[in-house]
C-alpha positions as CSV (number, residue, x, y, z in Angstrom):
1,X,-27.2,135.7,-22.1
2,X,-27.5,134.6,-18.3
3,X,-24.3,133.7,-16.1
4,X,-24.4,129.9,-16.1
5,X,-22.2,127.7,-13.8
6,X,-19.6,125.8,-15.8
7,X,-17.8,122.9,-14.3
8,X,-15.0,122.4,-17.6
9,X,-12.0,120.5,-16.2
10,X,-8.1,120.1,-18.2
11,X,-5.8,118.8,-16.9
12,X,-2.4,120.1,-18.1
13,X,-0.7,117.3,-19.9
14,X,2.4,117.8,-18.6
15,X,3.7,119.0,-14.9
16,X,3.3,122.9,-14.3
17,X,4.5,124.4,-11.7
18,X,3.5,128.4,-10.9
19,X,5.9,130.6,-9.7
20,X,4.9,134.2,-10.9
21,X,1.9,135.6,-12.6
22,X,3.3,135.1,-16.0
23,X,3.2,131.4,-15.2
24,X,-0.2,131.5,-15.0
25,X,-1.0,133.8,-17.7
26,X,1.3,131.7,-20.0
27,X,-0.7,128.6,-18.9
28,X,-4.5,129.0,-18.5
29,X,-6.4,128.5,-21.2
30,X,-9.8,130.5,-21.7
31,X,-12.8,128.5,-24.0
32,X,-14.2,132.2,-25.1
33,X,-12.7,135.9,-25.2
34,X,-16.1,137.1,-26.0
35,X,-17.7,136.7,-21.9
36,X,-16.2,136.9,-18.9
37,X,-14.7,133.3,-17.6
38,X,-13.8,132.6,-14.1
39,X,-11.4,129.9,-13.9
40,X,-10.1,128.5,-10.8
41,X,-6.0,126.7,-10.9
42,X,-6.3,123.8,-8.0
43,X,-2.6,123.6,-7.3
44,X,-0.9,121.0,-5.0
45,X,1.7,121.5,-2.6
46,X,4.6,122.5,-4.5
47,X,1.9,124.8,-7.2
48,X,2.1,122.3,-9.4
49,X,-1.3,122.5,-11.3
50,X,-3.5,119.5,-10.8
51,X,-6.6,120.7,-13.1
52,X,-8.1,124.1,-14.3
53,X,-11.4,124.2,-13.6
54,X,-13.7,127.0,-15.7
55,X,-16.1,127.6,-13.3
56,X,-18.2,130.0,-14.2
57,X,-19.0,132.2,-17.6
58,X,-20.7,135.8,-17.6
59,X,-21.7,138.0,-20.0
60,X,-19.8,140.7,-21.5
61,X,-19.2,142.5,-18.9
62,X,-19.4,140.7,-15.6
63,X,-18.7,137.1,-14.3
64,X,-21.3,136.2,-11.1
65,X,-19.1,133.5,-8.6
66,X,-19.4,132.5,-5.4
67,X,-17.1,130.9,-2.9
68,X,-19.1,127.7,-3.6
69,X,-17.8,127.4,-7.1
70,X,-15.0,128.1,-7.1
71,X,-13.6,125.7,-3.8
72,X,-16.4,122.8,-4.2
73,X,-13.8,121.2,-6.6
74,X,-10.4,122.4,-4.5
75,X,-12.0,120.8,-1.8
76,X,-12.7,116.9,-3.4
77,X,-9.3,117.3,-5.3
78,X,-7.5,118.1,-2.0
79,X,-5.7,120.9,-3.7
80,X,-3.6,122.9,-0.7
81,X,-3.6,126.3,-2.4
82,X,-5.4,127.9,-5.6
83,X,-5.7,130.9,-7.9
84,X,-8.0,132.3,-9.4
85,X,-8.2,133.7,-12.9
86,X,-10.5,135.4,-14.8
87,X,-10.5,137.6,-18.4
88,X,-11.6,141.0,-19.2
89,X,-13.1,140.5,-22.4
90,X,-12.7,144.5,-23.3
91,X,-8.7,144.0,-23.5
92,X,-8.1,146.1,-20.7
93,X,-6.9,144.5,-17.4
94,X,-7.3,146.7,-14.3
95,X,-9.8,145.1,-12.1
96,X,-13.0,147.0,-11.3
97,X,-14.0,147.4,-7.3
98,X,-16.0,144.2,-8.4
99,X,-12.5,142.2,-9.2
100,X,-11.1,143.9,-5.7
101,X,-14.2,143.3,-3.9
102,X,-14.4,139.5,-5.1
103,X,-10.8,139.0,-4.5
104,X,-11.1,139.9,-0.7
105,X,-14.0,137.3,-0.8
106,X,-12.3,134.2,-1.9
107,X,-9.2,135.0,0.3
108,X,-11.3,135.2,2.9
109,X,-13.7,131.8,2.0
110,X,-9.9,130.3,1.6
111,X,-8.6,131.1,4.9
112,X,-11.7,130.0,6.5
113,X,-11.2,126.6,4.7
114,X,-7.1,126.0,4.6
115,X,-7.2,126.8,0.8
116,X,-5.3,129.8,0.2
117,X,-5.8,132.1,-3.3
118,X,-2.0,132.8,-3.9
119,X,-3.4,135.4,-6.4
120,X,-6.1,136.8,-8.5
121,X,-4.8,137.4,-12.1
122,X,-6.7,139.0,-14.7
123,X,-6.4,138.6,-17.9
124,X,-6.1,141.4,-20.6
125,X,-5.2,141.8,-24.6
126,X,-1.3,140.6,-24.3
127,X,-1.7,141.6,-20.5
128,X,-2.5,140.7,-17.4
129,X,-3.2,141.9,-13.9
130,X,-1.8,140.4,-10.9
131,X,-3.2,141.5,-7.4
132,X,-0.2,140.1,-5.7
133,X,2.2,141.7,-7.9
134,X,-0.8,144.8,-7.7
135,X,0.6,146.0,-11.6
136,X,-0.3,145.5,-15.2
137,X,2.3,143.4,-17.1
138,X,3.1,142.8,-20.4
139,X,2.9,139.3,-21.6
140,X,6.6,138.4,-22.8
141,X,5.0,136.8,-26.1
């Protein structure tokens, strides 16, 4: 299967605010567990989440994004920060020098356009990976 850009938007029914990596791994919802899915949390000025955006699914192995995806729709929802998210459909959540590389990237695109990524968390089996926190966590479910 090729990569193919997504643009799948939820918006959570109620107010979520993200405080911590667990937040976000208690609250993002991924459509598959079977590709790779990049998903992009538009948060607002207190990180309360304003929609989830899936913006792009891989294959097995690999999710292709660019800075394009993932901040075209920060940008017309006037979100002030973001995060990005994406799974590791193997179970295991280290990142690769892919996840690092891509990381640097979109803080990078997001400086250069007043959107900061407050973190890059991937998501494992009943783990997760947080570059802020730079450690593998156990989910508390």
């Amino acid at each position: 299967m090729n990569p193919a850009s997504v643009v799948l938007v939820t918006k959570p029914e109620t107010k979520v605010s993200i405080k911590s990596a667990q937040d976000v791994y208690n609250n993002v919802q991924f459509p598959t567990t079977e590709q790779e899915c990049f998903i992009v949390l538009l948060l607002n000025t207190k990180n309360v989440i304003i929609e989830q955006q899936l913006a792009f699914i891989g294959t097995v192995n690999s999710s292709l994004v660019h800075p394009r995806e993932v901040f075209k729709e920060a940008i017309r929802k006037n979100a002030t920060n973001i995060i990005i998210v994406h799974n590791h459909p193997s179970g295991n959540p280290e990142p690769s020098d892919e996840d690092h590389q891509i990381t640097e990237t979109m803080k990078k695109a997001g400086k250069l356009l007043g959107i900061p990524v407050l973190d890059h968390v991937i998501i494992g089996d009943k783990r997760y990976y947080s570059f802020n926190d730079k450690a593998v966590s156990e989910s508390s479910y």
